[in-house]
C-alpha positions as CSV (number, residue, x, y, z in Angstrom):
1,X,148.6,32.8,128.5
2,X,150.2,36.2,127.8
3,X,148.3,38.5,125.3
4,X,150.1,41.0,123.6
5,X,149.5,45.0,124.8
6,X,147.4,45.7,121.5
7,X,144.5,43.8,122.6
8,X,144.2,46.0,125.9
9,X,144.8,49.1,123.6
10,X,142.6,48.1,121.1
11,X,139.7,47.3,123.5
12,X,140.3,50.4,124.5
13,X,140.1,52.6,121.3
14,X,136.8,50.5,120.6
15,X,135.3,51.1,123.8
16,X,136.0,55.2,123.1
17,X,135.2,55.4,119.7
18,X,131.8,53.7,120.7
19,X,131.3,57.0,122.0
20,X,131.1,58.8,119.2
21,X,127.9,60.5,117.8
22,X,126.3,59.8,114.2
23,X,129.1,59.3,111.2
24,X,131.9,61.4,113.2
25,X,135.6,59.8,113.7
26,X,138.2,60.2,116.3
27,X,141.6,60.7,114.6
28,X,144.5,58.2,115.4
29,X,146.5,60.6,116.5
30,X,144.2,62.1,119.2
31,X,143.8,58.4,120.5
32,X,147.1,57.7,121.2
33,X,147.5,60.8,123.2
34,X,144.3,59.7,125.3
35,X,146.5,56.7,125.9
36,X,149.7,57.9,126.2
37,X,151.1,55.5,123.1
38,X,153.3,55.5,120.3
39,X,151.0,56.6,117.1
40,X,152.7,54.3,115.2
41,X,152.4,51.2,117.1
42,X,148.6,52.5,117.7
43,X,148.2,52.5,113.9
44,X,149.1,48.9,113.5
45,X,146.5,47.8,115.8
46,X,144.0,50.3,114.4
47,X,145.0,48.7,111.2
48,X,144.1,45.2,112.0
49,X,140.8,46.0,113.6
50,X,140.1,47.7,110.4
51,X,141.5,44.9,108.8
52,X,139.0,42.6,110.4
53,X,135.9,44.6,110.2
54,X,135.3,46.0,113.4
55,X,136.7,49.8,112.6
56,X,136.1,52.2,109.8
57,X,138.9,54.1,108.5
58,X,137.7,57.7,107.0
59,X,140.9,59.2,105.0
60,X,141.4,62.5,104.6
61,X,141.9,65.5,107.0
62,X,138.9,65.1,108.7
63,X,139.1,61.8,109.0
64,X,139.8,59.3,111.4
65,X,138.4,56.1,112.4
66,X,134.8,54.9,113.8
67,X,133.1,51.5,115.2
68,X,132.2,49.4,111.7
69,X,129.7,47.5,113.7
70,X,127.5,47.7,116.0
71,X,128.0,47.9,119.4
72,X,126.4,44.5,120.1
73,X,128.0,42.8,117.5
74,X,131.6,43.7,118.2
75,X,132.5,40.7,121.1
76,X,135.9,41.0,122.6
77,X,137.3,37.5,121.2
78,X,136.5,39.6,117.6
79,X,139.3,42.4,118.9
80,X,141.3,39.4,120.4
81,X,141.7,37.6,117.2
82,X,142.1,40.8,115.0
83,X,144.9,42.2,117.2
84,X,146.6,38.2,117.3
85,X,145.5,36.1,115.0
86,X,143.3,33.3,114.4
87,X,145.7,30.4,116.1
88,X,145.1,29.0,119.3
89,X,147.6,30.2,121.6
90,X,149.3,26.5,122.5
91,X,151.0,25.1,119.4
92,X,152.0,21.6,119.8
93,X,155.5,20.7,118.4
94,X,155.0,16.9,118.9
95,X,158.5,17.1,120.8
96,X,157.2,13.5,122.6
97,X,158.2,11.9,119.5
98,X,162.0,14.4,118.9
99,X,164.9,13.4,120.7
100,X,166.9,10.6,121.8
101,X,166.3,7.8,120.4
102,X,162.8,8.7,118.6
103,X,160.2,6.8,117.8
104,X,158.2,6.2,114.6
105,X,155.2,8.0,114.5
106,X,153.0,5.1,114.3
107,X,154.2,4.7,118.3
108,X,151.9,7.9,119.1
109,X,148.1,6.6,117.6
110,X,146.6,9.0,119.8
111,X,146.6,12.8,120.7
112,X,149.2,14.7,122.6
113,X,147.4,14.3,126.1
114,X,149.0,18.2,126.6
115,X,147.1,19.1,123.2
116,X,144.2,18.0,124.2
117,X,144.0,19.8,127.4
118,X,145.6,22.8,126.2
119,X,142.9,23.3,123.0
120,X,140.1,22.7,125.6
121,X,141.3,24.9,127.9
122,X,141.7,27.6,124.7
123,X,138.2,26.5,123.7
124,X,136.5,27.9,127.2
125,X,138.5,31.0,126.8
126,X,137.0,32.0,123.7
127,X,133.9,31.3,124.2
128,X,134.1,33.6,127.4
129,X,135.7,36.2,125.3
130,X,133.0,35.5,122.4
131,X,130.2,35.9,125.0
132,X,131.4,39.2,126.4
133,X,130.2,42.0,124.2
134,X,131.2,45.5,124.1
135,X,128.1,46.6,125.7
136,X,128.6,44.6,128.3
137,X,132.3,46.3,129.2
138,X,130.6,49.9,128.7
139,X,127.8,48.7,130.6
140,X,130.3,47.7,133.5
141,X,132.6,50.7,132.8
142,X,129.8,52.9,133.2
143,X,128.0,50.9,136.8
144,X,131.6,50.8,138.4
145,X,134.0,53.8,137.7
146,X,134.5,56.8,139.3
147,X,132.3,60.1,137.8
148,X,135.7,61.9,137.0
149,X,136.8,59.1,134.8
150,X,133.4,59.1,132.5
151,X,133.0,63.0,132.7
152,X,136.8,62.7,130.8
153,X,136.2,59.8,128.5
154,X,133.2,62.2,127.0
155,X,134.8,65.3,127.4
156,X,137.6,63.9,125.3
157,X,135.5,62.1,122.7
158,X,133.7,65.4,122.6
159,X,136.5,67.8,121.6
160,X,138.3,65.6,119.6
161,X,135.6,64.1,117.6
162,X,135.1,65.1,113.9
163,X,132.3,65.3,112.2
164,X,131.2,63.9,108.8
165,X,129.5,65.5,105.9
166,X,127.8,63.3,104.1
């Protein structure tokens, strides 16, 4: 199964912007730098995790976006499905019953054996991704990486934060 780039980017983004402090934002802008992506193709993803409940969008020129959820409650099959969509990633075409000299589709009573195995196989991947939270990948980011890494993750969230007035 190939995902598209956008979920690692937007794991990403969510993972920095759970950095943030209070009510402040991080600008889109300032995020794809951190990444070294095309704004615009980071503002479609940012877009459909917005779309989907998991990010805030703040307009204006202080604006920018922040985590909509908690922490906890944001699991990575939520940024999965938000970046691709709610279908399972095996569609099945029925091709067993296309072709030569096809069959009516009374011949097939039962189940594509392939669907079947596919879907389950899809089933135990999102329930993996469903089970993995946030915290958990900031827990692990935090245990395992090198002191340089974190020390620029904050600086950056840090600088390029912006605060809200409320």
């Amino acid at each position: 199964m190939k995902l598209s780039n956008g979920v690692e980017t937007g794991i990403h983004c969510t993972a920095v912007l759970a950095g943030l402090k209070g009510d402040a934002t991080l600008p889109a802008l300032a995020l794809a730098e951190y990444y070294g992506v095309s704004p615009t193709y980071l503002l479609k993803h940012l877009g459909r995790l917005t779309e989907a409940g998991i990010l805030e969008s703040v307009p204006g020129p202080s604006g920018g976006y922040r985590l909509a959820r908690l922490v906890d409650d944001i699991s990575l099959l939520d940024v999965v499905l938000a970046i691709e969509g709610p279908e399972p990633a095996f569609r099945c075409n029925e091709i067993r019953q296309c072709g030569a000299d096809p069959l009516p589709a009374d011949a097939y009573p039962a189940p594509c054996a392939i669907k079947v195995a596919m879907l389950k196989a899809e089933k135990a991947y999102r329930a993996a991704l469903s089970e993995t939270r946030l915290t958990d990948i900031l827990d692990a980011h935090g245990a395992s990486s090198d002191p340089r890494v974190l020390a620029r993750g904050k600086r950056f969230v840090e600088t390029r934060q912006r605060p809200q007035e409320g």
